[in-house]
Every structure is written in structure tokens, then in C-alpha cells.
C-alpha positions as CSV (number, residue, x, y, z in Angstrom):
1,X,106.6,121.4,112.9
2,X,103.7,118.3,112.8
3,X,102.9,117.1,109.0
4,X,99.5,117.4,107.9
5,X,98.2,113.6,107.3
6,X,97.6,112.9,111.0
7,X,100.8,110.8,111.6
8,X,103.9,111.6,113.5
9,X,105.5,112.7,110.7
10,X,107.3,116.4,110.4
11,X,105.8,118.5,107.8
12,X,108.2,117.4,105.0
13,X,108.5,113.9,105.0
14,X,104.4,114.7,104.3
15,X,105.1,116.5,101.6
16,X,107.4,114.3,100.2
17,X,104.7,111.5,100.9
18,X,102.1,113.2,98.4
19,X,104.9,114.0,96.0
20,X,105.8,110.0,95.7
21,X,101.9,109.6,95.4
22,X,101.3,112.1,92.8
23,X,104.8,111.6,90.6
24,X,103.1,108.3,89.3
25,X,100.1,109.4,87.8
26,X,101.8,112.5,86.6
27,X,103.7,110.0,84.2
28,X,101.0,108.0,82.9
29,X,99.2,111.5,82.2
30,X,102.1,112.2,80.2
31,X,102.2,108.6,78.5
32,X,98.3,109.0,77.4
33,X,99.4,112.5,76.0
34,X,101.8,110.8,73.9
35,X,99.8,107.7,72.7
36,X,96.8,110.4,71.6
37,X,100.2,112.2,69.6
38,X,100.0,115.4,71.7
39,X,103.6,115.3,71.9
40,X,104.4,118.8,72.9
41,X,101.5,118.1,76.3
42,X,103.6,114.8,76.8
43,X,107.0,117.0,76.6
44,X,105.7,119.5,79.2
45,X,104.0,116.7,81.8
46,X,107.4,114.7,81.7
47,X,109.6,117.3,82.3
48,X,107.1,118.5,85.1
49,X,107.1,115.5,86.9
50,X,110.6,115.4,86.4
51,X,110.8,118.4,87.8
52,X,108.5,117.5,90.7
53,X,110.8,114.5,91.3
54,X,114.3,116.7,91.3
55,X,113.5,118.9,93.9
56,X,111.8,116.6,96.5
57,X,114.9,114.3,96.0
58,X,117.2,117.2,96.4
59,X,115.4,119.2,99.3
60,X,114.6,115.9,100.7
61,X,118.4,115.2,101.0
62,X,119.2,118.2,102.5
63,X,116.6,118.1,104.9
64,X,117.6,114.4,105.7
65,X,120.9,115.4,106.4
66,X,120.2,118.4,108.4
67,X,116.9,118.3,110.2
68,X,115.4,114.9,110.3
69,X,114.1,113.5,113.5
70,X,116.1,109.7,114.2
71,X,114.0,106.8,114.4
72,X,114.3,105.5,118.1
73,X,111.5,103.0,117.8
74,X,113.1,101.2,114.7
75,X,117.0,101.5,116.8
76,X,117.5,98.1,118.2
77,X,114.9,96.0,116.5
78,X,115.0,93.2,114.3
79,X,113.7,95.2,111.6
80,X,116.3,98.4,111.5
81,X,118.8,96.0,110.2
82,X,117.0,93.1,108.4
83,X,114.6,95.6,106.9
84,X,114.6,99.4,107.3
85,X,118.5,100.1,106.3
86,X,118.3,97.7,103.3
87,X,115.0,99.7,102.2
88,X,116.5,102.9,102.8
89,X,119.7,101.7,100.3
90,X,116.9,100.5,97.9
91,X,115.6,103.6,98.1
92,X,118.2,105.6,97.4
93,X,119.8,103.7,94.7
94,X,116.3,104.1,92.8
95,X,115.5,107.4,93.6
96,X,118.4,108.8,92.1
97,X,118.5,106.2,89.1
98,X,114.8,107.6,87.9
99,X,116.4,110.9,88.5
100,X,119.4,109.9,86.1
101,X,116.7,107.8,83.4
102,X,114.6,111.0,83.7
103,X,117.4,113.3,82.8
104,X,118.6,111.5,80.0
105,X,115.4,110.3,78.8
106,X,114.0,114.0,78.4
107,X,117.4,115.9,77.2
108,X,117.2,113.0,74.6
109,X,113.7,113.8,73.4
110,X,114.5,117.2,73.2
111,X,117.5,116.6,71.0
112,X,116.3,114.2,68.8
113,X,112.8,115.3,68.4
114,X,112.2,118.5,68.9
115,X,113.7,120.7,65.7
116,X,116.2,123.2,66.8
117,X,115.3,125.1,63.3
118,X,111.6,125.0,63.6
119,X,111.0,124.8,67.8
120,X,107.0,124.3,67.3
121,X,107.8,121.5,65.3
122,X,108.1,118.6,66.5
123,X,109.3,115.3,64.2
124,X,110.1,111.6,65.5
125,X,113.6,110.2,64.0
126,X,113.2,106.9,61.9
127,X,113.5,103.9,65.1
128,X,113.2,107.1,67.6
129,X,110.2,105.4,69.6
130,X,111.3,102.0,70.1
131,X,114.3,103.6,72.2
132,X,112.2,105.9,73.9
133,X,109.4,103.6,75.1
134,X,112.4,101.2,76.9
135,X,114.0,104.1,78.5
136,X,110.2,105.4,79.4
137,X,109.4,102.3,80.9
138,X,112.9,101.8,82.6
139,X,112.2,105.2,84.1
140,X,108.8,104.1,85.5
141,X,109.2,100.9,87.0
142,X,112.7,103.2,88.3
143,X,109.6,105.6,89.7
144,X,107.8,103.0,90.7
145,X,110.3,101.2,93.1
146,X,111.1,104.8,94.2
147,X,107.3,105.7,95.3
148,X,106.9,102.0,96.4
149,X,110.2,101.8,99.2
150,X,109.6,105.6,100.2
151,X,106.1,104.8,101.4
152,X,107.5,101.9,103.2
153,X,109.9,103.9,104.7
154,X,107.5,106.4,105.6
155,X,105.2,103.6,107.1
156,X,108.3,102.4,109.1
157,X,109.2,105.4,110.6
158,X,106.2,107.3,111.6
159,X,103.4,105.1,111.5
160,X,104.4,102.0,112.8
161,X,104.8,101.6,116.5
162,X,106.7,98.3,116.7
């Protein structure tokens, strides 16, 4: 099945495309929620896009593995082994490392901050935020480089012609 932006790209790898586009901004809507101290709007948008993230990561595996067209064009060139394989590792390494900084960054927040006798309330820790705006920012440059190599990779394999 063809993808729907008008390259040679199946349907998924599209779909994955606008998920890498969309996971960014989904973030920072979740850091303005935070600096206006709408923390349980920031709580929800994080672990949406975190959410957003897990499964296009995980489906996109799967699909990877099982379904996914090879790249014949790239095969032989200069550029599958100078360029495309090293970017694909890249990729990999970062995608699941904002999946890991993601994880612990939210079950974190939701120990420390949210309190387990009064749910709707919600109270930062003495030196809380500090620690969370590193791992925050760990997690989006992690995003970042995720979003960054998978539209290169995308660009590699089904827009470029070589």
C-alpha cells in the first residue's frame, strides 16, 4: 500500500514521518503548560507524546522487521555504508534512549509530584525542578536527534534517487 505524501514511501513509514514531525511540538506544548504552572495539562501532554512515541517506535520495529520494502537504490553506493547504516544505528540508539529518558522522566514525576493521598493535588519536592528540567531537556535534544536522523533516513530511502 502507497503512503499518502506523494513519495515512494509505503503507508507506514508516512505515518511514522508525521509522528516524528508532530512528537516535537507536542513536547514544547507540554513545556509551555508547565512554565504557565498547569502542571496537571503538562502531565497529560508528556505522557501523550510519550505515548505517541512508544507505539510508532514499537509498531515501527515490527513492521521493519516484517514488511519493509529493502532499499536497492542505496545497496552498492557510497552512501549505504559511509552514511545510511551509520544513520540508521544513530537512529536507533536515540530513538530508544528518548523512549528510556521518557519513561523514567514521567514515572518520576508521577512519584515524586503527584500525591498518592490527595491524586488532584499536585506538589513539587524541595530541588524537584532542577532534576526535572535536565532530564526534560536530555529527553528533547534525545527527541530531537530521533526526529532529525528518521527524516533523513526517510529522505534516503524514498525520496532520493541517487
Amino acid at each position: 500500500m502507497s503512503g499518502f505524501l506523494g513519495t515512494r514511501a509505503p503507508l507506514f513509514p508516512d505515518v511514522v514521518v508525521v509522528a516524528l514531525v508532530v512528537v516535537i511540538p507536542l513536547f514544547l506544548i507540554g513545556v509551555s503548560l508547565a512554565k504557565r504552572k498547569r502542571l496537571r495539562a503538562h502531565l497529560a501532554v508528556m505522557q501523550a507524546t510519550f505515548g505517541v512515541l512508544a507505539v510508532v517506535v514499537v509498531a515501527f520495529v515490527v513492521w521493519a522487521r516484517l514488511f519493509a520494502p529493502g532499499a536497492p537504490h542505496l545497496e552498492g553506493t557510497w552512501l549505504h555504508g559511509a552514511v545510511y547504516r551509520p544513520l540508521i544505528f544513530l537512529h536507533i540508539v536515540v530513538a530508544l534512549s528518548s523512549l528510556a529518558l521518557g519513561a523514567s522522566t514521567i514515572l518520576r514525576a508521577r512519584r515524586r509530584v503527584i500525591s498518592p493521598e490527595r491524586p488532584a493535588e499536585v506538589k513539587l519536592p524541595e530541588g524537584y525542578r532542577g532534576r526535572h528540567h535536565l532530564e526534560g531537556y536530555a529527553t528533547l535534544s534525545a527527541l530531537i536527534l530521533t526526529s532529525g536522523s528518521g527524516l533523513a533516513i526517510y529522505y534516503l530511502r524514498y525520496i532520493w534517487v541517487g
